[in-house]
C-alpha positions in Angstrom: -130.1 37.1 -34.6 -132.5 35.9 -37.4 -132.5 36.1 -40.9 -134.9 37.7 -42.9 -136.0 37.1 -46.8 -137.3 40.6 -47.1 -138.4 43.8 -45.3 -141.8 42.7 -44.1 -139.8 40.6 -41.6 -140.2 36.9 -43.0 -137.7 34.7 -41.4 -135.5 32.9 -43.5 -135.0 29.0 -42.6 -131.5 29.1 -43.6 -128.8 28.6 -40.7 -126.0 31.1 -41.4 -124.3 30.3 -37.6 -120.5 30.3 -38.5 -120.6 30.1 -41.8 -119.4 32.5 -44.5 -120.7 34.9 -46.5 -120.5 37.9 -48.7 -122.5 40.9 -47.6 -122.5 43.2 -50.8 -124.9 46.0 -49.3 -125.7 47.8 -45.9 -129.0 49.4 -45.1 -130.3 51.4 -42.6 -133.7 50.6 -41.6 -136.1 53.2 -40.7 -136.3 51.2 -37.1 -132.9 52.6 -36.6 -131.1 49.4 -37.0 -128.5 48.3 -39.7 -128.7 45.4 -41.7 -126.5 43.5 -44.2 -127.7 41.7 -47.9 -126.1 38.3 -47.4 -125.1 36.2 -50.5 -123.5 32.8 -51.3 -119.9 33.0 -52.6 -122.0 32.4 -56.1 -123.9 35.3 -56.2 -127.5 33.5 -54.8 -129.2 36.5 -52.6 -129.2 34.6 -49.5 -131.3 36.7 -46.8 -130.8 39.9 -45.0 -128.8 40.1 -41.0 -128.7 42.9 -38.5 -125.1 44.2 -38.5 -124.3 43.0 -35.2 -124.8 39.8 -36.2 -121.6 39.7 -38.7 -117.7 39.6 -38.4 -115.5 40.9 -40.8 -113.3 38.0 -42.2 -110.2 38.0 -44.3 
């Protein structure tokens, strides 16, 4: 799955393959999919994943 800086579909050259972060929102996108606002454990907006991309971690 890519990451995407916004809406208008930019990719985002950051690598976020097994690494954590927090996802603080959830939207649905009008193309039916869901996607999740990634950021760093400090708070820097980090790019936006489809859902089915993520795992839960505790």
């Amino acid at each position: 799955y890519k990451l995407y800086k916004n809406f208008k579909w930019k990719k985002s050259k950051t690598k976020v393959y097994k690494k954590t972060y927090v996802a603080k929102y959830r939207y649905k996108h009008e193309n039916g999919n869901k996607y999740l606002a990634l950021y760093t454990k400090s708070g820097k907006f980090v790019g936006y994943i489809n859902t089915k991309a993520a795992k839960v971690v505790k």
